[in-house]
C-alpha positions as CSV (number, residue, x, y, z in Angstrom):
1,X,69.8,-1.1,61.9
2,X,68.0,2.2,61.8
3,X,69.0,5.5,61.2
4,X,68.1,9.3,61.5
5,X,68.7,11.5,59.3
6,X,71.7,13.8,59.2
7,X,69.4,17.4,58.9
8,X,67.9,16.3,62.0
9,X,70.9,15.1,63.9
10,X,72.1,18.6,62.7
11,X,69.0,20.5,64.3
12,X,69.2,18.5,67.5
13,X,72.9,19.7,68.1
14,X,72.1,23.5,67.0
15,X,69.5,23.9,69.6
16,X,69.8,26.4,71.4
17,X,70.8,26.2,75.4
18,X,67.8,28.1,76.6
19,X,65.6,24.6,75.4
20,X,67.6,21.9,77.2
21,X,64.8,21.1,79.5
22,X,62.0,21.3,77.1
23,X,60.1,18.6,76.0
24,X,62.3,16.1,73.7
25,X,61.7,16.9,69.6
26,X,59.2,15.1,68.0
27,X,60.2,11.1,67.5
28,X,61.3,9.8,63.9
29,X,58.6,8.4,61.9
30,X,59.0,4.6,60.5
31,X,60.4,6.4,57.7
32,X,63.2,8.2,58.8
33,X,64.3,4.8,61.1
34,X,64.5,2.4,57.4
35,X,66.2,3.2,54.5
36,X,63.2,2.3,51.9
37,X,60.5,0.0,51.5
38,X,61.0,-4.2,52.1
39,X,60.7,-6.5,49.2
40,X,58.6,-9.4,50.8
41,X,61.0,-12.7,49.4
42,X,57.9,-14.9,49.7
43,X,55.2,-12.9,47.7
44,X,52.7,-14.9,45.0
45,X,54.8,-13.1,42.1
46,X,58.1,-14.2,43.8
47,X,57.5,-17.3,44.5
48,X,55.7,-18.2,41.2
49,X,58.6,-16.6,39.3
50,X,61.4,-19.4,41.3
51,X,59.4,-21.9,40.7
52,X,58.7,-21.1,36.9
53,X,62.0,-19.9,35.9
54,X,61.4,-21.2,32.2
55,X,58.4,-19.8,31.6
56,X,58.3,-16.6,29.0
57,X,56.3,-14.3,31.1
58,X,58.6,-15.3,34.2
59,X,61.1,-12.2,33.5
60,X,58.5,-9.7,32.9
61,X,57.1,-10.6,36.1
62,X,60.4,-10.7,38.1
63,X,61.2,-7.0,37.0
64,X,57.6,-5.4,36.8
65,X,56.1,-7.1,39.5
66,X,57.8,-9.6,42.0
67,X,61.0,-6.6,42.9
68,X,58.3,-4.0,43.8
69,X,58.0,-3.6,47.4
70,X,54.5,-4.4,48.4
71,X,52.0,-5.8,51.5
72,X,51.9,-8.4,53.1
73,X,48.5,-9.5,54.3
74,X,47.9,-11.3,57.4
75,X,45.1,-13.4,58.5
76,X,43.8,-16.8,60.1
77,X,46.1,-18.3,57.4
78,X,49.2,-17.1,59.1
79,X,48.9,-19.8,61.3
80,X,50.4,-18.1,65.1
81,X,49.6,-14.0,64.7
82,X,52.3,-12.9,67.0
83,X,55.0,-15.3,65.2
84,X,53.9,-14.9,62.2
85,X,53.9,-10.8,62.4
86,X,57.1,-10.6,64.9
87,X,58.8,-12.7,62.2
88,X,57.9,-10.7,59.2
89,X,58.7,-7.4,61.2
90,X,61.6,-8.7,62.3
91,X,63.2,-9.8,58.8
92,X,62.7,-6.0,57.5
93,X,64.0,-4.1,60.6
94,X,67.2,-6.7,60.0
95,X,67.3,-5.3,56.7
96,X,66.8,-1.3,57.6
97,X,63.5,-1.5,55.7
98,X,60.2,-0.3,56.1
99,X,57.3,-3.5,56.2
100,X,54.0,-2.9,54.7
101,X,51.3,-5.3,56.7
102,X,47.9,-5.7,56.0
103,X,45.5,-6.6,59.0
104,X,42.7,-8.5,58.0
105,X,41.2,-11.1,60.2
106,X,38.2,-9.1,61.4
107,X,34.8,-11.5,62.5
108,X,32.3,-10.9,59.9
109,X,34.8,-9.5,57.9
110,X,33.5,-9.3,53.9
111,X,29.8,-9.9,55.4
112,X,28.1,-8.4,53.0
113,X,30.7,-8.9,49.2
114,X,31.5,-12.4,50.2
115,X,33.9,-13.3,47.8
116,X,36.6,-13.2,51.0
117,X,34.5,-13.9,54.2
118,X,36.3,-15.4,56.9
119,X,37.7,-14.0,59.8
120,X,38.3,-14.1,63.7
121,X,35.5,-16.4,65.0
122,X,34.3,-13.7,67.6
123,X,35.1,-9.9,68.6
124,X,36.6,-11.3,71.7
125,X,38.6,-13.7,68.8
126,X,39.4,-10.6,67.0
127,X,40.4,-8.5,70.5
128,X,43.3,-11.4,71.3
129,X,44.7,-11.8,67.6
130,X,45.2,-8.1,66.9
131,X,46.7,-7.7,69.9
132,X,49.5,-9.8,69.4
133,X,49.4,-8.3,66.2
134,X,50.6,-5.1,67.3
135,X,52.7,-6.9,70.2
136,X,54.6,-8.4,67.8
137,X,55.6,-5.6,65.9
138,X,56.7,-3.6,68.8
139,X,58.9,-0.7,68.4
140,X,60.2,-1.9,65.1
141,X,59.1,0.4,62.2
142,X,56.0,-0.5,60.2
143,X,52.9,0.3,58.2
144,X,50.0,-1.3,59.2
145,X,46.8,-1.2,57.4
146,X,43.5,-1.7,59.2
147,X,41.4,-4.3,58.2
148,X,40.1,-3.3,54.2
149,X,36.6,-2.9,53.2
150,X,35.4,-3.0,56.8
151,X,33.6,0.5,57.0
152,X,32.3,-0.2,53.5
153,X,31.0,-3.0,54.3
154,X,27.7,-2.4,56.0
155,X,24.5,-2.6,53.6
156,X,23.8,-5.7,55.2
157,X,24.7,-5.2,58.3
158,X,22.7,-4.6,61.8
159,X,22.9,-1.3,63.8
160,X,24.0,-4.0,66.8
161,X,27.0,-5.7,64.4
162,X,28.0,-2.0,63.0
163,X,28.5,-0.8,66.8
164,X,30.8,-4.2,67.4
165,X,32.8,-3.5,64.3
166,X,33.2,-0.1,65.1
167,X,34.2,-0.5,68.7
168,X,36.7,-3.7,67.4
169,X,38.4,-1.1,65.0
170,X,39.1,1.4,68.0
171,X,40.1,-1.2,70.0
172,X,42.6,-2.0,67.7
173,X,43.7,1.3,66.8
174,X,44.5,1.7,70.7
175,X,46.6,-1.4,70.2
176,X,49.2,-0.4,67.7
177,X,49.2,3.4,69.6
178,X,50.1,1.7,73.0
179,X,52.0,-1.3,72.1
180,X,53.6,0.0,68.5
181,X,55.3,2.9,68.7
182,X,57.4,3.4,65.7
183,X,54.0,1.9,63.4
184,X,52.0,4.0,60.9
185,X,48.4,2.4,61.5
186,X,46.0,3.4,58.6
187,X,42.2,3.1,59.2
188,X,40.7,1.5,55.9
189,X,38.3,3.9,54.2
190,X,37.2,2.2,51.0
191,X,37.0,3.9,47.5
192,X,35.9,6.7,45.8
193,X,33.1,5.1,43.9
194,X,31.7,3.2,47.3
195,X,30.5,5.5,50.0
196,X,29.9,9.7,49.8
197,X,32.7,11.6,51.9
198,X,30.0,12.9,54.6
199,X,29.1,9.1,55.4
200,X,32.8,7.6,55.2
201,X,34.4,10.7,57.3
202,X,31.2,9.4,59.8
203,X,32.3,6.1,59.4
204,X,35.9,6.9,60.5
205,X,35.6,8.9,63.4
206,X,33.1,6.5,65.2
207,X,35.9,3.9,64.5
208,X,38.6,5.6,66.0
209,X,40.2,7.6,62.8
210,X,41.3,9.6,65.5
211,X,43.9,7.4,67.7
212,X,45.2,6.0,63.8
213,X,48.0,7.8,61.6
214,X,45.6,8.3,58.8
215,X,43.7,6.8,56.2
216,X,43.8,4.0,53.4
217,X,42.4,4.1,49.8
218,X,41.5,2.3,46.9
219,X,42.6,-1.6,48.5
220,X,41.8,-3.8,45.7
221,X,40.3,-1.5,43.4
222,X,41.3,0.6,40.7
223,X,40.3,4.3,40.4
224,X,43.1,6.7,39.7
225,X,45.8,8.0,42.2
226,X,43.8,11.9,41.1
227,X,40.8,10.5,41.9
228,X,41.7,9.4,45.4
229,X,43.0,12.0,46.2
230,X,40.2,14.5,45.8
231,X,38.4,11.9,47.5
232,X,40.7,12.3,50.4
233,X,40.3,15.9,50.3
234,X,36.7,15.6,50.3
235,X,36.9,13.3,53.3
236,X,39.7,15.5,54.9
237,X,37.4,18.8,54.7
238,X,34.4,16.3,56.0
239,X,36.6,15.5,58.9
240,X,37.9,19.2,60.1
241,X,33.9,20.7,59.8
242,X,32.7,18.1,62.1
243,X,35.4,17.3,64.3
244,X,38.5,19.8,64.2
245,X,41.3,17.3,62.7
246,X,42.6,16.1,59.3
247,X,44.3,13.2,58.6
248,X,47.3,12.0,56.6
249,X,46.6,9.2,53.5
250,X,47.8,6.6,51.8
251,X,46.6,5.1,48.1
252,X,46.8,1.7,46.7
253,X,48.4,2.2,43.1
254,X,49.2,-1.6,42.4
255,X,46.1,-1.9,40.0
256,X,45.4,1.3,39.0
257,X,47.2,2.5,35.7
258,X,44.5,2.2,33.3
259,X,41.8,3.4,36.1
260,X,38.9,1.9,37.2
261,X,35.8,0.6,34.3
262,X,33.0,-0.2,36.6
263,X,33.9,-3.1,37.9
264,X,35.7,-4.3,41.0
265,X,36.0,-8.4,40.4
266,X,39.0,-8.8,38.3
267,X,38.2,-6.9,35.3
268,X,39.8,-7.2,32.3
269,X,42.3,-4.5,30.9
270,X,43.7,-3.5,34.2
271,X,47.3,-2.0,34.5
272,X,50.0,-1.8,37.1
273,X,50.3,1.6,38.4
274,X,53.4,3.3,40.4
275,X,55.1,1.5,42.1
276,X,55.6,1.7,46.2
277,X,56.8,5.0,47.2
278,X,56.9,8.2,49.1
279,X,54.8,11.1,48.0
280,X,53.4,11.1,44.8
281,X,49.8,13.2,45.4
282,X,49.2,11.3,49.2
283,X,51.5,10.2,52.1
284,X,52.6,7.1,50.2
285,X,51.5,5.4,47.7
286,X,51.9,1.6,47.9
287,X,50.4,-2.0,46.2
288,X,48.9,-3.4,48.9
289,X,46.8,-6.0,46.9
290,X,49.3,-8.1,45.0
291,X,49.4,-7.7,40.8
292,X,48.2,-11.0,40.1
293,X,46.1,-12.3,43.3
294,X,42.5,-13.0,42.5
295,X,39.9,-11.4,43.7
296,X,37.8,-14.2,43.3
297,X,35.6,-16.4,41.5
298,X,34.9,-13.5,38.8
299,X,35.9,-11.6,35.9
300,X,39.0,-12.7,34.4
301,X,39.7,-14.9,37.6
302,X,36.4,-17.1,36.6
303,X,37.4,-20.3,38.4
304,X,40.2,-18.6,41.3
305,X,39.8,-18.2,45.1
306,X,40.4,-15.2,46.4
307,X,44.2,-14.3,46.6
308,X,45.0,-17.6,44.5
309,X,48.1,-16.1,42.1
310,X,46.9,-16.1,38.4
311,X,49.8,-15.6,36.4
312,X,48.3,-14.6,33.1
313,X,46.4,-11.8,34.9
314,X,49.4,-10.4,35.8
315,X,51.1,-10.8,33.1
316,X,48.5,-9.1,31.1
317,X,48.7,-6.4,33.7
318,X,52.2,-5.4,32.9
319,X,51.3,-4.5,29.6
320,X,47.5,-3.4,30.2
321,X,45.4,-5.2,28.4
């Protein structure tokens, strides 16, 4: 169900003879194997929308929101990791397109925010689950984003819990390198308006950035797609002075139209921003968190658990206001 390009099967045949036994070119990236992004059939917006089909703001929805390729996130709520993943993986590659999966079951994960603790019940927990993770995926294509918020995350943390996180983080990197080949895995780095470049490109390396295909911005928050990306570029020249490598990135765009007002907890007057795709100012650009999901018990989602579907927020969010 995958395919390589044409240009490339073009290059491989015009080599020349004199390179027949050197080493094999460079391996197709998850991209080149699919033939776009997949359209998760079970998303909040999809799901509301067949279940609401005379509602006024259902068609709005279906076309702005529930058709737009986006993540799908992956937890202790997923019930068996390696079925649940596998299975997800699976129904994409069957379609020749490229899965968007969101890993985030760390333990202690959201330690110090709260609004979505949870996660594995220990780091040996953690180890097993996002193992099977990546065993699941295999050599299917994917993109797989690390665990959000988790190198933010330390105000209230101890130098003894940081060191376990970080070492969790590698651990899993080394995962998705050894037992996902065809898999983009993106190391989480927060926002711009969370944690100063020098700290975050800190942050990165000691948790592996290294071993990972690059970096993820703006999860579940808002700032512009220009201001992430001088962020990246701040955390990019950050990364070669101290350690001799840059890094590819990806941005979150699916809440970030009208940019970012301060807040983080469902604000008001949030927009939709571009939609999933290649390019576009980083590596990708791609709505992880769902248009619509809560972020919690705040804002305009006074009342919601985190993730719970709000369909007026989203609505609103089509339209910006």
């Amino acid at each position: 169900m995958r395919h390589i390009t044409g240009a490339l099967t073009a290059a491989l045949i015009a080599l020349p003879l004199v390179l027949a036994t050197a080493p094999s070119a460079q391996a197709a990236t998850p991209i080149q194997l699919t033939s776009g992004f997949y359209v998760d059939p079970n998303s909040s917006a999809k799901a509301w929308v067949a279940d609401n089909p005379g509602d006024g703001r259902a068609a709005a929805l279906n076309s702005a929101i529930a058709n737009t390729p986006m993540a799908r996130w992956f937890g202790s709520w997923s019930g068996d990791i390696g079925y649940a993943a596998g299975s997800y993986a699976g129904a994409a590659d069957y379609r020749d397109k490229l899965p968007v999966m969101v890993a985030y079951n760390l333990n202690g994960r959201d330690a110090c925010g709260g609004h979505s603790g949870g996660g594995a019940g220990s780091a040996a927990a953690y180890a097993s689950w996002i193992g099977a993770f990546a065993g699941a995926i295999g050599s299917r294509p994917a993109v797989v984003i690390l665990e959000p918020d988790s190198l933010g995350d330390y105000n209230c943390m101890s130098q003894a819990q940081i060191d376990e996180r970080q070492g969790a983080l590698s651990n899993a990197l080394t995962q998705f390198r050894n037992q996902s080949p065809n898999t983009w895995a993106y190391l989480d780095a927060g926002n711009p308006g969370w944690i100063d470049a020098a700290t975050m490109a800190r942050r990165l390396h000691n948790a592996g950035l290294a071993k990972a295909h690059g970096f993820s911005l703006n999860i579940s928050n808002y700032f512009t797609t220009a201001q992430n990306t001088a962020y990246a570029n701040a955390l990019n020249s950050e990364l070669n002075a101290r350690y001799g490598y840059t890094k590819p990135f990806v941005v979150d765009t699916s809440r970030n139209g009208n940019g970012a007002n301060g807040q983080w907890c469902n604000p008001a007057g949030r927009r939709i921003g571009t939609p999933t795709q290649i390019g576009g100012g980083a590596e990708m650009l791609l709505w992880i968190k769902a248009p619509g999901e809560s972020d919690g018990n705040c804002g305009v989602g006074t009342g919601s658990t985190a993730g719970q579907f709000l369909p007026e927020v989203a609505y609103k969010m089509i339209y910006g206001y």
